[in-house]
C-alpha positions in Angstrom: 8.4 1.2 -6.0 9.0 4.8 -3.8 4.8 4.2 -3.3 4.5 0.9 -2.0 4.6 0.1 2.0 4.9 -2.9 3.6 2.9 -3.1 6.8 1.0 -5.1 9.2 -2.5 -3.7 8.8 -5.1 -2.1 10.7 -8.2 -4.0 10.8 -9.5 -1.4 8.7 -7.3 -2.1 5.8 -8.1 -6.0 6.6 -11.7 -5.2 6.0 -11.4 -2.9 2.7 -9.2 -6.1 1.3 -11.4 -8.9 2.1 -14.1 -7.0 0.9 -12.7 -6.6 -2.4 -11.8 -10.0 -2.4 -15.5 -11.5 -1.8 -16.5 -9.1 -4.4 -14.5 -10.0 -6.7 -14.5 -14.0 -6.3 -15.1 -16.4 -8.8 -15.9 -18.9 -6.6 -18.8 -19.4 -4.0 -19.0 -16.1 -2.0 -19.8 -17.8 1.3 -16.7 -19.4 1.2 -15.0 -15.8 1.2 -17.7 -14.1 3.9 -16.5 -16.9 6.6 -12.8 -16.5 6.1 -12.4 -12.5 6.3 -14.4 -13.3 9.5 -12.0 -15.8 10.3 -9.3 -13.5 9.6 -9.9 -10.8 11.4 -10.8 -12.9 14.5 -7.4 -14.6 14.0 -5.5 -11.3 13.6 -7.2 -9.8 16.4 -7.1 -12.5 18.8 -3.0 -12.7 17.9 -3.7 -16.1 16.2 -1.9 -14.8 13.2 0.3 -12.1 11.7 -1.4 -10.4 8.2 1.1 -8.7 5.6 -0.3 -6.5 3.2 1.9 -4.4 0.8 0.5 -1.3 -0.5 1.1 1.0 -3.5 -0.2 4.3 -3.8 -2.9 4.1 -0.6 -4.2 0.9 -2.4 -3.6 -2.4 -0.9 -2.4 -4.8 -3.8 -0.7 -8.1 -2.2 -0.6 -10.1 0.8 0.0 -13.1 2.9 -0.7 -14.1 5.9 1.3 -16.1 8.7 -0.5 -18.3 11.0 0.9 -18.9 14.3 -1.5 -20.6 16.2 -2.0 -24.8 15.1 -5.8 -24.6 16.2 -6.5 -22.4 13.3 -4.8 -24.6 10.9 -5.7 -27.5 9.1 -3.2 -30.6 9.5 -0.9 -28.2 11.3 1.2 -31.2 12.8 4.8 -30.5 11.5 2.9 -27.2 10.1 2.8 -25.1 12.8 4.4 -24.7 16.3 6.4 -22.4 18.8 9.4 -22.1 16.1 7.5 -22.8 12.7 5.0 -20.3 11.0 2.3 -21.6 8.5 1.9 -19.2 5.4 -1.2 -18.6 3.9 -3.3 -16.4 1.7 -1.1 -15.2 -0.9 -2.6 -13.0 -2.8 -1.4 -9.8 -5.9 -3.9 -8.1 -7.5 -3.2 -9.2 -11.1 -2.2 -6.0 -13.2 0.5 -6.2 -10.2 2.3 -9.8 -10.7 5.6 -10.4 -11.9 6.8 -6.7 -10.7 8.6 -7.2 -7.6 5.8 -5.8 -5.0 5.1 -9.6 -3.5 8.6 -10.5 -3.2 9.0 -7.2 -1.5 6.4 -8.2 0.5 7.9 -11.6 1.3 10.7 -10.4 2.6 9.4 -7.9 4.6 7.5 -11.1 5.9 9.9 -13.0 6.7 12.5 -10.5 8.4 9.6 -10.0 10.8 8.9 -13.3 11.4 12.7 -13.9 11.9 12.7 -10.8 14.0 9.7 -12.7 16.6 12.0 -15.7 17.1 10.6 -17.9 14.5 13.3 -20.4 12.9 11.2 -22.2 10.1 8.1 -21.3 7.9 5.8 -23.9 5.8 3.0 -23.2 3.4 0.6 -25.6 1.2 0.3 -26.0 -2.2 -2.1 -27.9 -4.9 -0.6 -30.5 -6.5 -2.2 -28.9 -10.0 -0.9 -25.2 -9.5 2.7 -25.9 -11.4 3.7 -22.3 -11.7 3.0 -21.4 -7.7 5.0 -24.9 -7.2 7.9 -22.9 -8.9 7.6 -19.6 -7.1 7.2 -21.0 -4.3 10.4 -23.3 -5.1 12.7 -20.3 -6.2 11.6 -18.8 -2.5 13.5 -21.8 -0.8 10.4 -23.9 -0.1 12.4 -27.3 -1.0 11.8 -29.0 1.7 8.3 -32.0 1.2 6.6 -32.3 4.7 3.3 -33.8 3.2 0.5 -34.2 1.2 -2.9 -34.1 2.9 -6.2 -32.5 2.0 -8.2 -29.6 3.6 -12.0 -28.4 3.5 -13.3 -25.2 2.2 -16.3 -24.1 4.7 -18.7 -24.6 1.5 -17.5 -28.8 1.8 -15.3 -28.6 -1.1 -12.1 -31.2 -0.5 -8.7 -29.8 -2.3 -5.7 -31.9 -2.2 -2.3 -30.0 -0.6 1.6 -30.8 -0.4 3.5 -28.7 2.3 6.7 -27.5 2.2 9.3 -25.8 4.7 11.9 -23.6 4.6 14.6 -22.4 7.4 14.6 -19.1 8.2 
């Protein structure tokens, strides 16, 4: 782990990872194209706050916190001047299970913690057991709600959201 950097990135480094990431979805491409636009609108505009961790000059994790409620969906009890919404957490897969995102997580949330914020949330599909339980080990124990949200293509996912206390 001497190689790998944790850092708020340049909107350079934004645009080399979302453009690996729309060329490398399995899912509509569209979908992808609207939120790196999104995201670097949001970053830039100071809406949010994106992590990336990066090994070797190559950028292989991240998440993203969200500070502004506008930009999220159902943000009530999500997102305010104290509470952070996480989102977009993503590890290359020949990286997972080896430490780099928790790294990264951390690194996250001593920032966050750093800016004044006392609480972060994040959403989860009902379906996706195993991030359930990551995201349960992290401290995320506490159920705000279950809602649903819109991908920009129309497709409807359902979401629970937990908190945690910084």
């Amino acid at each position: 782990m001497n190689n790998f950097v944790c850092k708020i990135p340049s909107i350079e480094e934004m645009n080399v990872k979302w453009d690996y990431e729309i060329e490398n979805s399995k899912s509509d491409k569209n979908n992808w194209i609207i939120w790196k636009k999104e995201a670097i609108l949001n970053a830039k505009n100071g809406y949010s706050i994106p992590y990336y961790g990066i090994l070797d000059e190559n950028i292989i994790c991240e998440a993203t916190a969200m500070l502004n409620p506008n930009k999220v969906q159902n943000y009530q009890d999500l997102v305010d001047d104290k509470t952070v919404y996480l989102t977009a957490f993503r590890t290359k897969e020949e990286y997972q299970g080896k430490g780099y995102f928790s790294k990264l997580f951390k690194f996250m949330l001593d920032d966050l913690k750093k800016r004044g914020f006392t609480k972060v949330t994040l959403g989860v599909e009902p379906k996706e057991e195993k991030n359930k339980q990551i995201y349960e080990h992290y401290g995320f124990n506490e159920f705000i709600k279950s809602s649903s949200e819109r991908y920009p293509d129309g497709t409807v996912i359902d979401v629970d959201y937990y908190g945690k206390k910084l």
